[in-house]
N, C-alpha and C positions, 0 to 999 in steps of 0.2 A: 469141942465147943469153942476155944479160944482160938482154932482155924478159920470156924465161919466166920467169926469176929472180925477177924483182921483180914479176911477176903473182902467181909464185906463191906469195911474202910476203904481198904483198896478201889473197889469199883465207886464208894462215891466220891472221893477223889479224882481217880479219870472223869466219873460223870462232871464233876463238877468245873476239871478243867477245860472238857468240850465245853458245856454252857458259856463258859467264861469266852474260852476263841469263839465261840458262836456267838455271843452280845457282842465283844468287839468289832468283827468283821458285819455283824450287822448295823451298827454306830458307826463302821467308816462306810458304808455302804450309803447311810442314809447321811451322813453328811455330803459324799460324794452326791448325791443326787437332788439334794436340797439345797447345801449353801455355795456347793464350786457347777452347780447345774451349768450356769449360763458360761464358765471359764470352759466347760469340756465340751460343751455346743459349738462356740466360737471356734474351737480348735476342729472339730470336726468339720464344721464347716468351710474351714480352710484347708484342708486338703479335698472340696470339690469347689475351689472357689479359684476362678484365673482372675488375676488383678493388672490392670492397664494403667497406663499414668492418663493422664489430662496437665497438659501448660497451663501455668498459671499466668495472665497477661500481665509483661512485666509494666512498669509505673511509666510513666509519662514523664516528659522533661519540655517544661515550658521556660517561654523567655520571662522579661521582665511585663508584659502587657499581656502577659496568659495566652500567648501564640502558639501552637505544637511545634516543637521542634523535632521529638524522637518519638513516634508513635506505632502503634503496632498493628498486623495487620492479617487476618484471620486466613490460618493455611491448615493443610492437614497433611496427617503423617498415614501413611498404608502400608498397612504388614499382613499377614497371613500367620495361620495358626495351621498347622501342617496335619493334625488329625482330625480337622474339621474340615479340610478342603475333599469335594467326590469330582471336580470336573479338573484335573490340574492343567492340562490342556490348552481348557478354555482359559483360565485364571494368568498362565502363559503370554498368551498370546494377547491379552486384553490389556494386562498392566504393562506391557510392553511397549503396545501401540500407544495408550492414552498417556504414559510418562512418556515415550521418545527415550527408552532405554533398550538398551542391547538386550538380544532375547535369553541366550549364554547365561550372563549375571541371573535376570531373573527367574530364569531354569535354576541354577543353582539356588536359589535362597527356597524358593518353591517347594523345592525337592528334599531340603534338609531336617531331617527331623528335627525339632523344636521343638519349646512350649510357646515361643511367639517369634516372629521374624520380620523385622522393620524390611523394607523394600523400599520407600523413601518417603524425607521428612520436606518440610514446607513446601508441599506442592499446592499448587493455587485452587483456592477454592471450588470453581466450577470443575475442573477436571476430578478434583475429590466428590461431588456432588453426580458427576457424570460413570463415574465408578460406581456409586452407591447404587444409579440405577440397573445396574448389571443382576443385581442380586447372588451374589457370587458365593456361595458357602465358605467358609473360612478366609474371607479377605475380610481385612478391619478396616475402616474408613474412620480415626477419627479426629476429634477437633484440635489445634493445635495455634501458634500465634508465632510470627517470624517479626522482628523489627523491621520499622520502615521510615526511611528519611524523607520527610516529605520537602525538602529544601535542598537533598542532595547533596552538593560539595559545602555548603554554607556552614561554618565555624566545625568543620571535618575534625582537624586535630583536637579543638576542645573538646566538643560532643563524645567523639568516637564511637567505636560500635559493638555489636556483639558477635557471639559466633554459634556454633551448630544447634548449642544447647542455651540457648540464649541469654549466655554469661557475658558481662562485661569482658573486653579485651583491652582496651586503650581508650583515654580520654574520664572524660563524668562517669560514663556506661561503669569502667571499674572502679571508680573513686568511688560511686554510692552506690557499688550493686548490690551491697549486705541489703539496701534500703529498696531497691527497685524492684529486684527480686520479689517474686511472690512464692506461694506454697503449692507445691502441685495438687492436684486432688487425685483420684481413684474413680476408676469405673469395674464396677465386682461381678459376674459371670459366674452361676452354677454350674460344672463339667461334671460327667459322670466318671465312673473307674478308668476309662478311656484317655479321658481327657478333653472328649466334646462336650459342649456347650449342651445342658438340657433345655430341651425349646417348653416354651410357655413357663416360664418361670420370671420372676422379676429381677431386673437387674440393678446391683446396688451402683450408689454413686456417694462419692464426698465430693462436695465442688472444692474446686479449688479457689486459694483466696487471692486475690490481684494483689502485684506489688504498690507499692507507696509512690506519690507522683513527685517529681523534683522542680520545684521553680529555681529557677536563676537568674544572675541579673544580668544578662546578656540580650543585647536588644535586638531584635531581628532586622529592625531598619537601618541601626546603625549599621550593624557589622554586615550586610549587603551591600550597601554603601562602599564602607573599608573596603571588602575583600573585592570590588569591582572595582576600584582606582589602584591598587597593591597589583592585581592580576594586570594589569594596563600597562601599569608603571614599568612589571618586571617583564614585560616583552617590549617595548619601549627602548627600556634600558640595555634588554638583553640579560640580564640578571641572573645570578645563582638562584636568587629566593629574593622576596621582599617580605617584612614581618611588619606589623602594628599590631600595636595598643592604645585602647581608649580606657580609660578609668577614673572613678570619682576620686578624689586624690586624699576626699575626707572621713571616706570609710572606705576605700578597697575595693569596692566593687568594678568588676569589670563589663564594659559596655562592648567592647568588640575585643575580639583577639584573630589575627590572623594571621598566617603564616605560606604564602603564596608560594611553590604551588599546592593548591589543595587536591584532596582527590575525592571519588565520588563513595561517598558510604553506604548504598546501598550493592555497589560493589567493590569492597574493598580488596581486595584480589587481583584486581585486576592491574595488570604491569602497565607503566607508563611504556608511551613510543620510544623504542629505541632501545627499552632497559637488557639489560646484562640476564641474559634467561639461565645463565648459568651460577648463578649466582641470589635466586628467587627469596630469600629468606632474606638476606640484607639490604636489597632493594626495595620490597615492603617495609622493611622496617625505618630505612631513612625515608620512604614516604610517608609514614607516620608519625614523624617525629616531629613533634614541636621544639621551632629553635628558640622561642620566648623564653623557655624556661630550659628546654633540653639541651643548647648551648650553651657556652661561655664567648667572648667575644673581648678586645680590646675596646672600652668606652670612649676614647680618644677626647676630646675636648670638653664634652657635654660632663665628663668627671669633675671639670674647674668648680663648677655648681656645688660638687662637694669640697674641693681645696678652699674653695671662697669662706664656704662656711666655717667650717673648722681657723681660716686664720683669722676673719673678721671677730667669732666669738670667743676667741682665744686672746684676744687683743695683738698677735702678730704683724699685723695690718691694718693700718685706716684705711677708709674712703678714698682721701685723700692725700696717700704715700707717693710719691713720685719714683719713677724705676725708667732705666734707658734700656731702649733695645737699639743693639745694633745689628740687627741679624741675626742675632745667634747668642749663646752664653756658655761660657768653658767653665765645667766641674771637674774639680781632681782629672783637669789635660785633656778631657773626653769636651768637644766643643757639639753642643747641641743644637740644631738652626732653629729659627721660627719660622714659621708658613710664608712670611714675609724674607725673601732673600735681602732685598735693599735695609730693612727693620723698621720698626716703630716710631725710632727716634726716644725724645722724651713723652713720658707719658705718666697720667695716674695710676691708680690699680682701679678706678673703675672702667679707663679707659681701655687699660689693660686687659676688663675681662669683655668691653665690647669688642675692641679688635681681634679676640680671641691667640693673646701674645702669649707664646712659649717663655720665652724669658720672664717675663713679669713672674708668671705663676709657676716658675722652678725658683726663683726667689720667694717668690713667698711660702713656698710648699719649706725650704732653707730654714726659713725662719722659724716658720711654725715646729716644726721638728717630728721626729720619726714616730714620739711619744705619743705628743696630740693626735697626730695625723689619723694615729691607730685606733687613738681613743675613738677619734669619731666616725671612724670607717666601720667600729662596733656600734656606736650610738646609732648609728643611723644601719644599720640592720647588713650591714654587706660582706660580712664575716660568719654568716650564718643563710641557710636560703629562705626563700620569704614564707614559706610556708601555705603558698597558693595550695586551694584544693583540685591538683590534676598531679597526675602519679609522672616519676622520673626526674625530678626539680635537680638541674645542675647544683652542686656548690662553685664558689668563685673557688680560683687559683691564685694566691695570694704570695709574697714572700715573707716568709717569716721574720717574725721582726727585730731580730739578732743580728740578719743576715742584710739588712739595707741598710746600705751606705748610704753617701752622699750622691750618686750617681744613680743608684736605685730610686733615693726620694727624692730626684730635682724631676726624674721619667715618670715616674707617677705622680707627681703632682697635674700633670697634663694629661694624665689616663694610657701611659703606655707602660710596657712591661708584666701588665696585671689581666688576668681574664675575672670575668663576672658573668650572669646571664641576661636580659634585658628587661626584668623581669623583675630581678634586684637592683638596677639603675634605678627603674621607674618608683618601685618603693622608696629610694631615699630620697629621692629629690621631692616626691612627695611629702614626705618629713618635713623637708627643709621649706615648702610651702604652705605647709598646711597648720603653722602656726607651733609644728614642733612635736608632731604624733606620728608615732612610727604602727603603719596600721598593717593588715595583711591582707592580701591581695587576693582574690575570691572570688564565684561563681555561683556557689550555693548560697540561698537565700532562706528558705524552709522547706519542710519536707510534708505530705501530706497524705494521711492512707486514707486505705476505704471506707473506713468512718468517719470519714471529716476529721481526724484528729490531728494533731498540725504542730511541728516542730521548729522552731526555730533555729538558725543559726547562727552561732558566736562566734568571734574569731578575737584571739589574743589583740590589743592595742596599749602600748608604752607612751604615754604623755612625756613632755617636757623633754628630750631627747636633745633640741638642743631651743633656746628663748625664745618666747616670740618677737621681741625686737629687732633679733639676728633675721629670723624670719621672715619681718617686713620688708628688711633691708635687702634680702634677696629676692624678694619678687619686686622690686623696684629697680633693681639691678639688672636683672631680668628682662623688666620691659624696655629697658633702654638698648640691649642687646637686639630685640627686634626692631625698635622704631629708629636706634640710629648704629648701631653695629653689623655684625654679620648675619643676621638673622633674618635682615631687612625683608628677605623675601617670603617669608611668614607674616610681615604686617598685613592687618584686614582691617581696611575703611572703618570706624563707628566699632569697633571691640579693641579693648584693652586685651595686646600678649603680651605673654613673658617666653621665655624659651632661649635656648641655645645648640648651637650649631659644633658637628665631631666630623670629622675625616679621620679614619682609622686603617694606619696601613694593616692587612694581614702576613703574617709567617709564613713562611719566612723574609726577611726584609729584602728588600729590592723584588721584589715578585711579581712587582706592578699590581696587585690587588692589593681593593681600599674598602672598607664599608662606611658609607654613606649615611649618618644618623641624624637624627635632630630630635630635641623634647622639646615640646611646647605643653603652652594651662594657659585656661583664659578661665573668666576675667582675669587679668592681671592681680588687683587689689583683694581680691575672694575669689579663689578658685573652685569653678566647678567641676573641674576635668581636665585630666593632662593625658599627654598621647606621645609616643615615640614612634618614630620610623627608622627602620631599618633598611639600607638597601645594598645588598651583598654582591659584588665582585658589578658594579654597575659597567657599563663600558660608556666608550667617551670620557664627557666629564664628571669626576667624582668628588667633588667636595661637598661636603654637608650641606654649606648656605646655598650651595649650586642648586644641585638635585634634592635633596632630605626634605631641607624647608619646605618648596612649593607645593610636596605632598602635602607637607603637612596642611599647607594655607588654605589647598583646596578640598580639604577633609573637612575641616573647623567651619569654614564659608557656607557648606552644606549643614553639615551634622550641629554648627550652633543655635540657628536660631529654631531645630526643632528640638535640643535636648535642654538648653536655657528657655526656652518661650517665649523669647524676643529677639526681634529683627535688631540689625545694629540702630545704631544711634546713631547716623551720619551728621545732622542739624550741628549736637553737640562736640563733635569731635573738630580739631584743628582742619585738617584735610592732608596736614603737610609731613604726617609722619613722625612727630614730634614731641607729640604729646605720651 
């Protein structure tokens, strides 16, 4: 009796622990089928599902007046699926003919098994349309977007451009391509166990979403202008390179930048006449190289602008200090000449900075001292780079300030000894114009996506850097440099200039090369715009006031009365230069 008992325990205990693994694996059953239904769909349907990208069209890059500068330009990519293809043959010999590619290659990609095989990307629209009509089993035709410069070489090293996968390389292209960039989308394709496509089925799609468009403050007309007198200049002169810059000097923005010779960016690839083929990667690369910012350079005379300031608001120097040149001035036995072999004579220190005298301003650089000096080589931004937004920004090459002597700071007080890049000249002297705001130097303006939603941009600005008093007094300084010193050859009839004139030997000394510079800003009294010229290894004659200036005269003559919105003032002005 107490056997069947305990038998018959025993089986409702197994019974009872099947029931039990029976409701469990029925509750994971029905939760599997109820609540993760659509998670184990999705996966099934991804292993019959071939996924394609689609380009997203990257953003746009307009100027200051909403012009296209960098725009895109509808191409298509063609590849084949290798378990889809029945005529390989025909598919051979078609994409062959219609690209103009070797038949070899695309025998080979044809014939490889894959899940998908590019055969080639940005090909022009109608020849992708002219394929389509083939109806070719296993060739994809689809949409895709390659950049397009519709301006060509116009502001090349700013812009810059992209490459296979239409990524920024150099220029804006990579400075905002987090921004430009858009998101690919997807095109989805039902395959069977095979791997081909089942026909009459829908095919899925995510679009993709467009990148963000870029304005900047770069003017099309100017900087056309620029890079058409720069291009002139430096076969004219015969030139290494010629660079300008045009910018507002009271917030940074930049109206032209160029840097001659440019090249064309819709092929950038392609080697100048004559280049070094064995040598392909650093050729391209110093043709892409912006020397605005990607060089450093000796500033030569046009640095006094800063000596000036620094001694005047130091109180080192009056207006009206008097100093003798006799040609030259001997530091610690090192005799240093002025441009002037015969000398100056007696002079002011204003006269001193219109005649643009060595001695005067190794004197007053003496005065001022190694302390100041530095103070305001920091104050005014040239100890640091300016923070322009395009990628590769030189820092200057400075001596440490332990390490200058007397001979060190009488040479730089005149801009020699010291590299900087032209880029951070032009910021300081801006400072030193623009009532004493160290601003940064810039391109980007806002940013704007496919929603209309719209970014602005900020760039650091340090007031008071150095008074406005001092301030005044250098743009008055300034324009007496133009109307009656060296710079004469930049005056223009009815506008008030200011500006100054550099002749910069290069390294090594005796070389016979000079670069030929000048900064100018007009109005004189409220500047709306200051500009430097650069002209590297000129032949003939290379002095600043020579060559530098007249660029500059006949840049401003043009580019003023459409960026100010008035003609000169001839009625009002003197006529004699003087004023």
């Amino acid at each position: 009796m107490h056997i069947k008992i305990y038998h018959r325990r025993k089986m409702l205990i197994v019974a009872a622990f099947i029931v039990g693994i029976g409701l469990v694996l029925m509750g994971r059953l029905a939760y599997l089928m109820i609540f993760r239904s659509a998670y184990y769909q999705s996966q099934a349907d991804a292993l019959h599902e071939r996924e394609r990208s689609i380009k997203a069209a990257r953003g746009l890059i307009y100027d200051r007046n909403q012009r296209v500068l960098a725009d895109n330009k509808s191409v298509c990519t063609i590849s084949v699926i290798h378990n889809q293809i029945k005529e390989p043959e025909k598919i051979i010999r078609v994409l062959s003919e219609v690209l103009s590619l070797d038949e070899a290659k695309v025998r080979a990609r044809v014939e490889k098994v894959s899940s998908i095989e590019r055969i080639k990307a940005n090909v022009d629209k109608a020849l992708g349309d002219k394929i389509r009509e083939y109806k070719l089993d296993g060739v994809m035709v689809d949409e895709d977007y390659t950049r397009y410069y519709p301006y060509k070489t116009l502001a090349s090293k700013v812009l810059g451009f992209t490459g296979g996968d239409n990524q920024g390389i150099i220029g804006l292209e990579v400075q905002y391509d987090v921004y430009l960039q858009g998101i690919e989308g997807t095109i989805l394709t039902t395959t069977d166990a095979r791997g081909i496509e089942v026909e009459n089925t829908s095919e899925g799609r995510v679009e993709p979403i467009p990148g963000s468009d870029l304005y900047i403050s770069l003017d099309y007309t100017i900087q056309s202008y620029v890079q058409q007198v720069a291009k002139r200049i430096m076969e004219q002169k015969e030139a290494k390179s010629v660079s300008v810059i045009l910018m507002n000097p009271k917030n940074g923005e930049i109206l032209a930048m160029t840097n001659e010779p440019e090249f064309n960016l819709n092929a950038p690839y392609l080697l100048p006449e004559n280049a070094e083929t064995d040598a392909i990667q650093d050729v391209l690369n110093q043709m892409w190289r912006n020397g605005c910012l990607n060089d450093t350079y000796e500033p030569g005379s046009t640095f006094k602008i800063i000596t000036s300031t620094a001694a005047l608001e130091s109180h080192a120097v009056s207006q009206n200090d008097r100093f003798y040149c006799p040609g030259y001035k001997i530091v610690d036995d090192r005799r240093i000449r002025c441009h002037k072999i015969s000398g100056h004579g007696s002079e002011s220190f204003v006269e001193g900075l219109m005649n643009s005298c060595n001695p005067v301003f190794i004197e007053t650089g003496l005065r001022t001292g190694v302390q100041v000096m530095y103070q305001y080589f920091d104050r005014l931004g040239l100890m640091e780079k300016s923070g322009i937004d395009l990628p590769g920004e030189a820092s200057s090459i400075m001596h440490q300030i332990d390490n200058v002597g007397d001979v060190e700071l009488a040479t730089i007080s005149f801009g020699q000894s010291f590299q900087i890049t032209p880029i951070q000249m032009l910021r300081a002297v801006s400072a030193v114009i623009n009532g004493g705001k160290l601003i940064t130097p810039h391109f980007g303006v806002r940013i704007v996506d496919a929603k209309g939603n719209m970014i602005r941009l900020h760039y650091n600005e340090e007031a008071h850097v150095i008074g406005s008093e001092v301030s005044d007094t250098m743009k008055a300084l300034l324009e007496k440099v133009i109307s009656e010193g060296t710079g004469k050859k930049c005056f223009i009839e009815g506008y008030r200039i200011g500006g100054k004139t550099a002749t910069s030997q290069k390294l090594p000394r005796g070389s016979g090369k000079y670069i030929a510079s000048f900064i100018g800003f007009a109005p004189a009294d409220n500047p709306e715009i200051i500009g430097i010229v650069l002209i590297d290894e000129p032949t003939g004659a290379y002095y600043g006031g020579t060559v530098a200036a007249p660029v500059m005269r006949e840049i401003f003559e043009n580019v003023l009365p459409y960026y100010l919105g008035q003609w000169p003032d001839i009625e009002s002005d003197s006529g004699d230069g003087n004023e």
